[in-house]
N, C-alpha and C positions, 0 to 999 in steps of 0.2 A: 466465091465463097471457099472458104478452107476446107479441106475433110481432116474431119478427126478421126482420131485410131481407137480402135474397140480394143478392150484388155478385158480379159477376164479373169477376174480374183480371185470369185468363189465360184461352186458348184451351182447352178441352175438350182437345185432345191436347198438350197442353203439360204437363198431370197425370199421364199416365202417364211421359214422361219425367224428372219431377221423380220419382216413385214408385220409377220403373229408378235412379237415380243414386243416392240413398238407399238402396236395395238394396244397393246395391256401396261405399257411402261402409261400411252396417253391416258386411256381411263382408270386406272386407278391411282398412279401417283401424280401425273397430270404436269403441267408447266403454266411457271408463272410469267404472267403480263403486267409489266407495271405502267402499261398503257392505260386512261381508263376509258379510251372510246376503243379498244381492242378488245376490253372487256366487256362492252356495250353492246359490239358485234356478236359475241359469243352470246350472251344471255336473250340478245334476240333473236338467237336459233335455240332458243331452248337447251344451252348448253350447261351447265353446272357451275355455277363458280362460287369460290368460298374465299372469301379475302382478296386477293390475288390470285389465286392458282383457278386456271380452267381443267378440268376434266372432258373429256372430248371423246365420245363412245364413238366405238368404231364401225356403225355404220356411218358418221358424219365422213368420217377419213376418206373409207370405201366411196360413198358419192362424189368426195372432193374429186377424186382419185379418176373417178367414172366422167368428170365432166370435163376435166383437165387433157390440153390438146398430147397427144403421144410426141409429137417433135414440135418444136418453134425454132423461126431464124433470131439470134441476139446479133441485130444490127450493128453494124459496125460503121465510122465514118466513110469510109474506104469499103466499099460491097464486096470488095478479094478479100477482106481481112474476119468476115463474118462468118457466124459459126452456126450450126443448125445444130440445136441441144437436143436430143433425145437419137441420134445417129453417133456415136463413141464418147470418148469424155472429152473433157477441158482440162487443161493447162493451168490452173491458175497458181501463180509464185508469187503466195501469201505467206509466208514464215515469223512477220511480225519483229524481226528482231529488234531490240532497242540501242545496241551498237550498230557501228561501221568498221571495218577492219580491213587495215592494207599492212603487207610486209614491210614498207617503207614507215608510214606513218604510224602502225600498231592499232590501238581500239579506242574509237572516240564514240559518243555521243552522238545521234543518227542527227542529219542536219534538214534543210530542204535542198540544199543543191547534192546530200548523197539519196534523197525523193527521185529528185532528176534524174540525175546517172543514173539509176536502176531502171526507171522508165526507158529512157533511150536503150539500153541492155535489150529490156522487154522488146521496143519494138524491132531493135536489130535481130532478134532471136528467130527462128522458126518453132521455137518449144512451145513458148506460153501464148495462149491461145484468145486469155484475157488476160488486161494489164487494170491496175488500179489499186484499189482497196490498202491494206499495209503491210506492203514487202517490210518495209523499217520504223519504227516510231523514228519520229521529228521532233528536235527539243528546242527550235529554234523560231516554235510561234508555240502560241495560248492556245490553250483546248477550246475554244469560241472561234476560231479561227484554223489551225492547222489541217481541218478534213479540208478548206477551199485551196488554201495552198495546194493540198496534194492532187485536189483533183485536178488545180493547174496545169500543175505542171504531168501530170498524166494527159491531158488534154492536148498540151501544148507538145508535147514531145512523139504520140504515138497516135495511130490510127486506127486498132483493135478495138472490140468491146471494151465497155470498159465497167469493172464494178466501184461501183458510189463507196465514200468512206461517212457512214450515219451511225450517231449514238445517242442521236435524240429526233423529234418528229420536224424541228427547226433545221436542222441539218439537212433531214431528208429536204427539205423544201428549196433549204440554199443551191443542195445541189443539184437538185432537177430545175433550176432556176438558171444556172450556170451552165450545165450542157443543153438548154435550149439557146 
C-alpha cells in the first residue's frame, strides 16, 4: 500500500469553522438533487425538501459524521498501489481541460488516445495517487459513450485506484458493470 503525505493548509481551528459554516450553508440554503430516489432518501429521514433542494439540519451531518469509518483502504488492482484515505491526501490530477497541447503540434481538441497517454503518465508517475475521472474532455465519442472509453482506457493502462467518470445513474451502473 502507498503512504500518503500529510500537508497542512489551515490551522487546526480553522476546521471547525469551516465545518460550522457548511453546517449552516446545508440547512438553510441547502443542495439540489435532481435525483428523485436521492430525494426519496432524504424525505424518509424526515429530511425537508421543497422542489428539489434538500435542507439537511445538522445533526443528521453530525450522525453521518459519527457513523462514518475514520480511515478506509480505496482498493486498488495492484495492493502496492492502494491508498488508505483518512491517513494524508490524495493525488488526484483532475483539471478537466478540454484541449490537448504539444510545442510541436500546438492546441487541439482532447481525443481518446490523448485519455490514454495521460493515463500512462498517471501510472508512470509516483504523484498521483488516483487515476481516472477527467484529466481532459474527449471529443472523439458521444456523451452516451465517452465515460466507457475513458474508463478504458484508465483500466487498461494503469493499476491505481481509480475514480468512475458518472453524469447520470445509467452511467454509474455501466461503470461498476465494467470494472467488475
Amino acid at each position: 500500500m502507498r503512504f500518503l503525505p500529510t500537508m497542512r493548509v489551515i490551522d487546526e481551528k480553522d476546521y471547525q469553522r469551516i465545518h460550522d459554516a457548511s453546517l449552516k450553508i446545508l440547512e438553510s440554503t441547502g443542495v439540489r438533487f435532481d435525483s428523485p430516489d436521492a430525494l426519496a432518501v432524504f424525505e424518509s429521514h424526515g429530511v425537508k425538501v421543497e422542489d428539489k433542494t434538500v435542507f439537511i439540519p445538522p445533526q443528521l451531518v453530525e450522525d453521518a459524521i459519527e457513523k462514518a469509518p475514520e480511515k478506509f483502504k480505496w482498493a486498488a488492482r495492484n495492493d502496492e498501489q492502494s491508498v488508505m484515505l483518512g491517513e494524508g491526501y490524495v493525488v488526484e490530477p483532475n483539471v478537466g481541460c478540454v484541449f490537448a497541447q504539444s510545442i510541436d503540434k500546438g492546441r487541439w481538441p482532447g481525443t481518446r488516445e490523448d485519455y490514454a497517454n495521460i493515463q500512462k503518465l498517471h501510472q508512470s508517475s509516483i504523484l498521483p495517487t488516483v487515476v481516472g475521472a477527467t484529466p481532459i474532455q474527449i471529443s472523439d465519442a458521444g456523451v452516451n459513450e465517452k465515460h466507457l472509453y475513458m474508463l478504458y482506457e484508465t483500466i487498461k493502462h494503469t493499476d491505481k485506484p481509480v475514480i468512475g467518470i458518472c453524469e447520470t445513474k445509467l452511467h454509474v451502473q455501466e461503470n461498476l458493470k465494467m470494472m467488475e
